[in-house]
N, C-alpha and C positions, 0 to 999 in steps of 0.2 A: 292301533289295536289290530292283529291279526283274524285273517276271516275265521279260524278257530275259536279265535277271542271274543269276539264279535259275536259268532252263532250260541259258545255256552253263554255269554252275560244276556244272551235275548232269550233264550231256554228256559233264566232263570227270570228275567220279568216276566214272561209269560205266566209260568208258574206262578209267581208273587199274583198278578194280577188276578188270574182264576180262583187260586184262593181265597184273596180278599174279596171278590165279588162274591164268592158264596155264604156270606157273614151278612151282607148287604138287603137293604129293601131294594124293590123291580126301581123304585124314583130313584134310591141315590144309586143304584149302579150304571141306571140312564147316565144323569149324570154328572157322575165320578168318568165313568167311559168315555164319554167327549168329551172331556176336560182332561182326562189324558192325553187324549187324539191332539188336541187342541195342543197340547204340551209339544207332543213328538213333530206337528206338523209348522211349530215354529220352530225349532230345532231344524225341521229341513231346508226351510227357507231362508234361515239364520246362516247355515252352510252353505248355500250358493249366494248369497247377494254378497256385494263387496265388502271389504275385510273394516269396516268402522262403527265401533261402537256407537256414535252417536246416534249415527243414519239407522241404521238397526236395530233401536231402540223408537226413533221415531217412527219408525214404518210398522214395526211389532208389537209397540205397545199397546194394552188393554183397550186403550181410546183413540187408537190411532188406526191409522189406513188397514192394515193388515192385522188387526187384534183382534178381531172376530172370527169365530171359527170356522164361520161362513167364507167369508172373505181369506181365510188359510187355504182352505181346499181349493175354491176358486184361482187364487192365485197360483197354488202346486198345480194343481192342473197346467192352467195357462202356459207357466212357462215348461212344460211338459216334465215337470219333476218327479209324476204322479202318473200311473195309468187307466185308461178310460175304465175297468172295473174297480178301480180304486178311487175312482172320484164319483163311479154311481153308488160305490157302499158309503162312503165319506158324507155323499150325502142325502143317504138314504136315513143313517146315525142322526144326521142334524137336527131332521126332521122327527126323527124318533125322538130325539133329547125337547126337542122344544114341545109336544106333546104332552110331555111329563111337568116339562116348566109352567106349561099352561094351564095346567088341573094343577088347582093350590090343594087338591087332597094327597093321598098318599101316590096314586096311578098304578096301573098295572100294566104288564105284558100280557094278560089276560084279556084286554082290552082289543075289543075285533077290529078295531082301525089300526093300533100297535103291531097286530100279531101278522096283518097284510104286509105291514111295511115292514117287518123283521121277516118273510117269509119269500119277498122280493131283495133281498140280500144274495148278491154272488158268489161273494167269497166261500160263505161256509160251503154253498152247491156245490161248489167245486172242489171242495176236501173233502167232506164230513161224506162215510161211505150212505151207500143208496139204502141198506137195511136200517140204516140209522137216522130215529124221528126225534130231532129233540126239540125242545118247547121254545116260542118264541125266545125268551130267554134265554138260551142257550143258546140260541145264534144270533143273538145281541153280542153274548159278552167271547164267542167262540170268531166272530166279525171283528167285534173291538182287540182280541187278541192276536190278530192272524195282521190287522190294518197293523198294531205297534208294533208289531214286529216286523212287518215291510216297511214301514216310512224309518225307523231306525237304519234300515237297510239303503234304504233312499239317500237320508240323508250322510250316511258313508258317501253313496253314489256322488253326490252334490259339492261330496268338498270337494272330490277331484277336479272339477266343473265348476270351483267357485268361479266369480265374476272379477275380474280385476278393472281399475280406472283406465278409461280410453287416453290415447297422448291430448294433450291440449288443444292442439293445430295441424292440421295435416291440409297442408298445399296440395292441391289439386290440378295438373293439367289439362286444359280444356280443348288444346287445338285439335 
């Protein structure tokens, strides 16, 4: 896919996503958002590790080493797939999302522990102009929109950088 290509079909999940989230309660757009994140950031790690299905299923799977979406971001980060403002909103989100998971009520954004932690978010500071005050809410799902549309971006970055198998043996001279 062309980086043209690439920027209208992220244009248009953006879009998709914004939409849908405005249909959404504050709980399922928590999250529905990190369970996309969760999506995109196996996607990226799925593009850099080596090219086998099976190993990539073991390491990615739901119950496995890297199925949790704790354990994605940790990982993107590590192997530096991901940049250090992208892995403080990544898991600034986490934390928002397990919040939500935690109250078996409905939850809110309205919520003054939610609204700290939506309000210590990077990304949006650093787009969303300075006359512009939007509700925690809003830079949840303007965070969650901006993160899937860089790790899509990433994960381009990642395949050129996948990982290939080392040779088997490599003699070494010591003298």
């Amino acid at each position: 896919m062309g980086m043209a290509d690439q920027k209208s079909a992220s244009t248009r999940e953006w879009k998709r996503l914004v939409d849908e989230f405005q249909k959404k309660s504050d709980r399922a757009v928590a999250i529905l958002g990190t369970t996309y994140l969760n999506t995109h950031l196996a996607r990226l790690l799925e593009c850099f590790i080596i090219d086998d299905e099976k190993i990539s299923k073991m390491l990615l799977g739901e119950e496995n080493p890297l199925g949790s979406f704790e354990a994605r971001i940790k990982a993107a980060y590590g192997l530096g797939l991901i940049s250090r403002t992208e892995y403080h909103d990544l898991v600034l989100i986490w934390h928002i999302r397990n919040r939500f998971i935690r109250d078996m009520g409905e939850g809110s954004f309205s919520e003054m522990d939610i609204q700290n932690l939506c309000k210590r978010l990077k990304i949006p500071d650093e787009v969303i102009l300075q006359e512009e005050t939007p509700s925690p809410r809003g830079l949840f799902v303007f965070g969650t929109a901006i993160l899937a549309q860089q790790l899509m971006y990433r994960a381009n970055e990642a395949a050129h950088e996948k990982r290939s198998l080392r040779d088997n043996f490599i003699l070494v001279n010591i003298e």
